[in-house]
MINUDO-808111 format. One record per residue (C-alpha): residue in three letters; x, y negated, z negated. Coordinates in steps of 0.05 Angstrom, whole numbers, padded with zeros to 5 digits, always signed. Layout:
REM residues N
AlaXYZ...
This chain:
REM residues 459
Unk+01822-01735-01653Unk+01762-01746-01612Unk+01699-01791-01635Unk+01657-01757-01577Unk+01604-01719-01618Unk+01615-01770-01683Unk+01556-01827-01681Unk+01562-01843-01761Unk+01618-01876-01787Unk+01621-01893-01867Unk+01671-01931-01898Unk+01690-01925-01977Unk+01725-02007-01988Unk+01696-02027-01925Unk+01713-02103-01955Unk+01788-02097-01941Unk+01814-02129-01884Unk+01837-02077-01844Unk+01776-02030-01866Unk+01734-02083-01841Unk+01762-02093-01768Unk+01758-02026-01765Unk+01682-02024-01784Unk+01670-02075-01735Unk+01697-02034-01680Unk+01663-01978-01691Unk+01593-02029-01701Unk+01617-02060-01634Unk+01628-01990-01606Unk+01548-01970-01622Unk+01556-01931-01673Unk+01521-01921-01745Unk+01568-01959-01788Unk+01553-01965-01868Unk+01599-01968-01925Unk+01621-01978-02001Unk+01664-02033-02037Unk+01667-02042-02114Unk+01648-02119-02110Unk+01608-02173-02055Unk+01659-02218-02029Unk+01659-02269-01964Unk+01679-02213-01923Unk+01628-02168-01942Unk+01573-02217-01941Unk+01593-02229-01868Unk+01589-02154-01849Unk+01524-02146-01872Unk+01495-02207-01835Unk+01539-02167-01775Unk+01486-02119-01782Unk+01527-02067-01828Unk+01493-02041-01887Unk+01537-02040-01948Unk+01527-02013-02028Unk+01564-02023-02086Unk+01547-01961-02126Unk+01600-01915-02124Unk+01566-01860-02147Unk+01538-01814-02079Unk+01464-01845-02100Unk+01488-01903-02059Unk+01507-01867-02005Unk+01446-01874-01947Unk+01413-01810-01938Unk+01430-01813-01866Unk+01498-01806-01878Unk+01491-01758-01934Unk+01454-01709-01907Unk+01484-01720-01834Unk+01508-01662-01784Unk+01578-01648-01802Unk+01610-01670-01732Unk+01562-01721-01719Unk+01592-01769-01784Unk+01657-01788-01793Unk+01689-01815-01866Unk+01739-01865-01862Unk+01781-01886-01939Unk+01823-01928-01951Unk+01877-01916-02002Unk+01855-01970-02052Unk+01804-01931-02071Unk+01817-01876-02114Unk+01821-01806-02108Unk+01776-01803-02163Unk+01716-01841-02129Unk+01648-01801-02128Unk+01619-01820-02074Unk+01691-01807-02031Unk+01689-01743-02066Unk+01606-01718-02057Unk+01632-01729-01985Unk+01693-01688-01980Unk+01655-01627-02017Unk+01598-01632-01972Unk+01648-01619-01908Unk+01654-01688-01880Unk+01716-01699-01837Unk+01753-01752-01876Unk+01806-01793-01849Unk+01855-01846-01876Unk+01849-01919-01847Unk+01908-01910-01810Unk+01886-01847-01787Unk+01830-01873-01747Unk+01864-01931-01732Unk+01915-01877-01703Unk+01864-01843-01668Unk+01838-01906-01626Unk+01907-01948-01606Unk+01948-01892-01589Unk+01904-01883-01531Unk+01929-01953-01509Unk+01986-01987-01487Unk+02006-02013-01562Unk+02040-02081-01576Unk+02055-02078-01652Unk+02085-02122-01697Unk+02118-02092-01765Unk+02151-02130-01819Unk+02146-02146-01897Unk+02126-02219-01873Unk+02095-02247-01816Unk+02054-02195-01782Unk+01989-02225-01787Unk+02001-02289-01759Unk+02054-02262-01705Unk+01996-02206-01678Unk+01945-02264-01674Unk+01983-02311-01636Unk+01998-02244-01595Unk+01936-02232-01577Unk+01914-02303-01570Unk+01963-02309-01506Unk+01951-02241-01481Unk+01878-02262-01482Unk+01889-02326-01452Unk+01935-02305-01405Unk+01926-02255-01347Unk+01917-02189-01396Unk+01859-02185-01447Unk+01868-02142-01503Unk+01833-02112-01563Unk+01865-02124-01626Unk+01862-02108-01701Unk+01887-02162-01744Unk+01903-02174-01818Unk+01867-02235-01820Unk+01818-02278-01789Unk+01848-02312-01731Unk+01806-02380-01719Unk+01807-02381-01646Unk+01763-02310-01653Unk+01742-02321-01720Unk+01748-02253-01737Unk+01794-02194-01756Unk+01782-02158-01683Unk+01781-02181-01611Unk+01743-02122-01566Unk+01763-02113-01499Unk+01725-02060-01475Unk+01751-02056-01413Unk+01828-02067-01428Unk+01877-02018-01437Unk+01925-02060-01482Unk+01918-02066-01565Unk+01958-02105-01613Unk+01963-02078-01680Unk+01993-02097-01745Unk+02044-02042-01768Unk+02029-02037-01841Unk+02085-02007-01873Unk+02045-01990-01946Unk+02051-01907-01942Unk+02082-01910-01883Unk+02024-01913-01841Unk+02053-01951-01786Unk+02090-01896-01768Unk+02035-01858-01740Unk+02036-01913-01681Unk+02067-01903-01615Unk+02082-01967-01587Unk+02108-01989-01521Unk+02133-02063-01544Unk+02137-02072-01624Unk+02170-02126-01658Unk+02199-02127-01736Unk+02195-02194-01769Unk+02223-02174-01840Unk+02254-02118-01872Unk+02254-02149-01943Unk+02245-02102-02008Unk+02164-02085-02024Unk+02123-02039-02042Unk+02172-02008-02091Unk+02114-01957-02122Unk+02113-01930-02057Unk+02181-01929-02034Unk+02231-01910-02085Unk+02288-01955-02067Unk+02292-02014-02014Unk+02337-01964-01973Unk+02279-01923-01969Unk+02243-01987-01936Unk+02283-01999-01893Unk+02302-01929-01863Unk+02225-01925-01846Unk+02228-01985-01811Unk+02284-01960-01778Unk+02243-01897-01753Unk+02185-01943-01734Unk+02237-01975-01685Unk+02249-01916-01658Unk+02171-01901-01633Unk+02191-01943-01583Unk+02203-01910-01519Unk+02266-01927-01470Unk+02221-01956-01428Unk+02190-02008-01480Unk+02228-02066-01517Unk+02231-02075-01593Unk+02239-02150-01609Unk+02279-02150-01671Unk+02295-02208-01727Unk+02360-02227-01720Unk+02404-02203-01771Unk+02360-02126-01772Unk+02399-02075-01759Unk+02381-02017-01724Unk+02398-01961-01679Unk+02358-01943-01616Unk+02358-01916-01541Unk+02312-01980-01525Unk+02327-02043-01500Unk+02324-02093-01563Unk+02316-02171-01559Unk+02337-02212-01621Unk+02307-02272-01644Unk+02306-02328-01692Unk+02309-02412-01688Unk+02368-02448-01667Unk+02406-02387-01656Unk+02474-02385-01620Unk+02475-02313-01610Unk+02401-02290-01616Unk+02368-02266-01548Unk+02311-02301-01557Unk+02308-02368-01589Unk+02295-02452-01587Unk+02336-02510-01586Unk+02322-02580-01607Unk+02265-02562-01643Unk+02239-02630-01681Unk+02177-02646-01724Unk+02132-02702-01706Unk+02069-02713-01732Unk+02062-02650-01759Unk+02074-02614-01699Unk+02134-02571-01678Unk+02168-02577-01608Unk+02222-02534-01586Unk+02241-02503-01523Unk+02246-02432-01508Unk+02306-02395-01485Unk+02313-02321-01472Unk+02384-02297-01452Unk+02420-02368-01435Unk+02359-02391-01402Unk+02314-02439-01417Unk+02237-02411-01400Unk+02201-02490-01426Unk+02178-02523-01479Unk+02133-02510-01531Unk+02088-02557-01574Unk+02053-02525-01632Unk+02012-02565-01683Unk+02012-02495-01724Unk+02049-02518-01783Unk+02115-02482-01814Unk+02182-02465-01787Unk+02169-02393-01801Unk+02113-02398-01752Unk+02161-02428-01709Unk+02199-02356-01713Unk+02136-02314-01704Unk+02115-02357-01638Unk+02182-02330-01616Unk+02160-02257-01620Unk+02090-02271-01591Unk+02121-02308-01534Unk+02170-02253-01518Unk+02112-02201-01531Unk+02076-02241-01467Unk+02129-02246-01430Unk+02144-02181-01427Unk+02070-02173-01409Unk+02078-02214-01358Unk+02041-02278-01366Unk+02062-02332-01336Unk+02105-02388-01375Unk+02042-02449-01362Unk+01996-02402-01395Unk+02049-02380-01460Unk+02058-02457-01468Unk+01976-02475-01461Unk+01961-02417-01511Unk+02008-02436-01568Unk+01981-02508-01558Unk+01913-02482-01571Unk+01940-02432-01628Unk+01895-02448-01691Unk+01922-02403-01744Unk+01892-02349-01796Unk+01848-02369-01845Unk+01898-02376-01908Unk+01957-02379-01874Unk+01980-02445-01884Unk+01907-02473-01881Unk+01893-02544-01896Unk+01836-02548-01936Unk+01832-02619-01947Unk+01883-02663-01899Unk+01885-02737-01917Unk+01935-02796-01935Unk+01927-02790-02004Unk+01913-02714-02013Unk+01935-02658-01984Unk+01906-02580-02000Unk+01935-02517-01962Unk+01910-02444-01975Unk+01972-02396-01966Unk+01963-02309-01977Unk+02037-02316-02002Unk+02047-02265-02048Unk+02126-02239-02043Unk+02185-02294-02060Unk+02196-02291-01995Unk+02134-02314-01969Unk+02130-02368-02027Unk+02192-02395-02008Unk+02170-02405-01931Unk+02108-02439-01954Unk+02139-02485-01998Unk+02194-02499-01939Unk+02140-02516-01890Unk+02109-02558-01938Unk+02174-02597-01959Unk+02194-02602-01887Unk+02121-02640-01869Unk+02117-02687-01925Unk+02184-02694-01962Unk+02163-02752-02007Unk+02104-02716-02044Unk+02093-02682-02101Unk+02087-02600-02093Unk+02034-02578-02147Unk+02025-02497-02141Unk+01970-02454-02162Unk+02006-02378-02159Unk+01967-02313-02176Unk+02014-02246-02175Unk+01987-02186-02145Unk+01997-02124-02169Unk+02032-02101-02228Unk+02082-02069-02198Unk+02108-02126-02148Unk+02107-02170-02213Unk+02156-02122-02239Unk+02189-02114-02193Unk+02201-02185-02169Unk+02194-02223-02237Unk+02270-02260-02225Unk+02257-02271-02147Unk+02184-02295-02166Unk+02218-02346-02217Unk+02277-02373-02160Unk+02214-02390-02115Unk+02160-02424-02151Unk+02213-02463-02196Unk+02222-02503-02134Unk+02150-02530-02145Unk+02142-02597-02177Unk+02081-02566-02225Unk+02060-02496-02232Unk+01989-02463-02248Unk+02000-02399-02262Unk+01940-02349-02265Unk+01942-02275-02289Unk+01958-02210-02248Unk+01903-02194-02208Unk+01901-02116-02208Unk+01879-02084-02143Unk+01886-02014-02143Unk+01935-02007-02203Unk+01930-02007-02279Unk+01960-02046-02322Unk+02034-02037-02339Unk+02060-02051-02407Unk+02099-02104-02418Unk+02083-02137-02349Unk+02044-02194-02348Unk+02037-02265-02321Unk+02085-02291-02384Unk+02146-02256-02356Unk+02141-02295-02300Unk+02126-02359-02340Unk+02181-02351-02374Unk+02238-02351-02329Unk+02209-02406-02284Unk+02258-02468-02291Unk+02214-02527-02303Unk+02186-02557-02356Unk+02109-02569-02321Unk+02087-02490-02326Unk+02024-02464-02361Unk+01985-02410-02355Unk+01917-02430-02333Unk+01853-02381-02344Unk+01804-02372-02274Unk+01759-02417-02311Unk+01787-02475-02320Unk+01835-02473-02261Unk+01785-02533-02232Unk+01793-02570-02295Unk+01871-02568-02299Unk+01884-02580-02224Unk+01836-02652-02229Unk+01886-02665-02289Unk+01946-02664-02249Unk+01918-02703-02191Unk+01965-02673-02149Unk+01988-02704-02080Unk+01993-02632-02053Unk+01962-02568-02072Unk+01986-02513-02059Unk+01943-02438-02077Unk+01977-02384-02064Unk+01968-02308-02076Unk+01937-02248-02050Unk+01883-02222-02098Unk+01825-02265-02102Unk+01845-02329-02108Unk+01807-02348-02047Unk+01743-02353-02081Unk+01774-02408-02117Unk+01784-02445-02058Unk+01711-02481-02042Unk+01706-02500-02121Unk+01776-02541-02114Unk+01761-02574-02048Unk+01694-02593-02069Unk+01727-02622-02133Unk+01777-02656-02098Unk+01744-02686-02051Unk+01680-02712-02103Unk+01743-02737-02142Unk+01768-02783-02082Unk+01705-02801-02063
């Protein structure tokens, strides 16, 4: 679609992190850019001191009269699908005519006009697409990019390049919506079961993925974990760490002082080495994707090397929150087994003679469900456990599913359930030498009220 005639944009859960990047284009862009989201959060706060104007009445009283009462084809109404079909304000809108588009249909409607680097997978895709863009950026190709996160070295969700005809993009696989990308290089870190209430089986999954590959053009590359299997016309580089057979991989990769070096080889040959003080051997595998990503671009190896020196992460992605001898706090967004188990990896790898305490909150229903057993495997290999309740998002409760099921099959005896209110209380109790929070929902308002605690403890 074209945005020529459209000079409104409104947003219904403009607070998300992809709804947001996108609202911040558009703002960046010049247009009139307002929105809804059920509750004020960090994220919001900072879009309104942005300059975008933001209610939380979801009836169509909140909706600015401006938008409301707008020219058909001069506004445009962007959703995303957290928010229900049932919403009245999304609904006063449709009736009164307004062109309505998905998230990823406007995200559609801007990238595919690009040359579009994508990164797809179950795991991984925020942090690989920010360290992407960080070294296209710093190399000889800027590029605008919408992220799942907030990479530090832009401190925010979107990078603008005006002038550049290159975008990196996550590929979000919830309702498919990465497949109405085309991109020219695209990488899949992960194929692992999710999102089970919107894919019926994990064959499902992973047949979409499959037909994501297959966007890419013969032309392109698609830079694949090794060990994914799929069939396409394009040319395909493998990857993963201390690989024999991968195409892309490192060798002698060593910690020291909390940084990783490695060095790079592609096809037999080695391209350098790499020092990255981004913690986690994961993020040792999605620096391999970003680094083939630019090299396919073209920048030059003294540039890929400078960049993932200068890599700074994504606000909780393995983010230290308090770093000293006697305390360590990271912030993680884990919130499959498989990400838990990564996190707790990187943090046994860095200090193996501490104590792991872990604060866990499940999100969704559904994945608890779903992932009750794997859930259990990964957090019983924590030293303590805080375990907090589902947080909902868009779903209702499920009967029988709960926190407790969870609980229960976790093998260790020092497990409770802890209430959001006294989370500070029983986290000072344990004194632990690490903390780990982890979770998706919105555990990360948690996170100043536990460093502050912490560190008024030590003092």
């Amino acid at each position: 679609m074209s945005f020529e005639k459209v000079n409104k944009v409104y947003f219904f859960g403009i607070g998300g992190i992809g709804m947001s990047a996108l609202a911040r284009y558009f703002h960046q862009m010049g247009f009139d850019v307002a929105g809804y989201d059920r509750t004020s959060s960090p994220l919001v706060d900072k879009l309104i001191d942005e300059g975008i104007e933001i209610n939380f009445d979801d009836s169509p009283r909140g909706i600015p009269e401006r938008f409301a009462q707008a020219e058909l084809d001069s506004s445009l109404v962007i959703y995303t699908p957290a928010v229900p079909e049932s919403h009245a304000g999304l609904g006063f809108m449709r009736t009164q005519g307004f062109e309505v588009l998905k998230r990823s249909q406007a995200l559609q409607a801007i990238v595919n006009e690009k040359t579009t680097y994508a990164v797809a997978g179950t795991h991984g895709k925020t942090t690989t697409s920010s360290m992407a863009a960080h070294l296209l950026n710093q190399g000889n190709h800027s590029a605008t990019a919408f992220l799942g996160g907030i990479a530090t070295n832009f401190e925010s969700n979107l990078v603008v390049a005006k002038d550049s005809g290159i975008v990196v993009v996550e590929a979000d696989e919830y309702d498919r919506s990465f497949l109405r990308l085309t991109p020219y290089v695209a990488a899949i870190t992960s194929v692992d079961a999710d999102h089970l209430d919107v894919y019926a089986h994990p064959n499902s999954l992973k047949e979409s993925f499959e037909e994501f590959g297959n966007l890419v053009p013969s032309d392109g590359l698609l830079i694949l974990k090794e060990g994914i299997e799929i069939q396409t016309e394009t040319s395909v580089w493998t990857y993963a760490v201390e690989s024999e057979s991968a195409h892309l991989t490192t060798r002698s990769l060593v910690v020291e002082e909390g940084a990783y070096h490695f060095e790079v080889w592609l096809h037999g040959n080695k391209l350098g080495d790499i020092t990255m003080p981004y913690p986690g051997r994961h993020n040792v595998e999605n620096a391999l994707v970003a680094i083939g990503m630019a090299i396919h671009a073209g920048i030059e190896w003294e540039s890929i090397a400078s960049g993932m020196n200068s890599f700074l992460g994504v606000k909780r992605r393995f983010e230290y929150q308090i770093r000293r001898d006697n305390r360590i706090f990271i912030d993680d967004y884990a919130h499959h087994p498989t990400e838990i188990e990564a996190c707790l990896s990187s943090a046994k790898e860095l200090y193996p003679e501490k104590r792991i305490t872990g604060v866990f909150q499940p999100h969704l229903y559904s994945r608890t469900r779903d992932f009750a057993d794997d859930f259990a495997e990964s957090l019983s290999e924590l030293n303590d456990l805080l375990l907090m309740e589902i947080y909902p998002a868009r779903e209702e409760p499920i009967e029988g599913v709960d926190s407790q099921m969870i609980l229960n099959k976790v093998r260790m005896v020092n497990k409770k359930l802890v209430k959001r209110e006294n989370l500070v209380e029983e986290v000072l109790r344990l004194s632990p030498e690490i903390l780990l929070t982890m979770g998706a929902g919105d555990i990360d308002r948690m996170i100043d009220p536990l460093r502050e605690a912490l560190n008024e403890k030590d003092e």
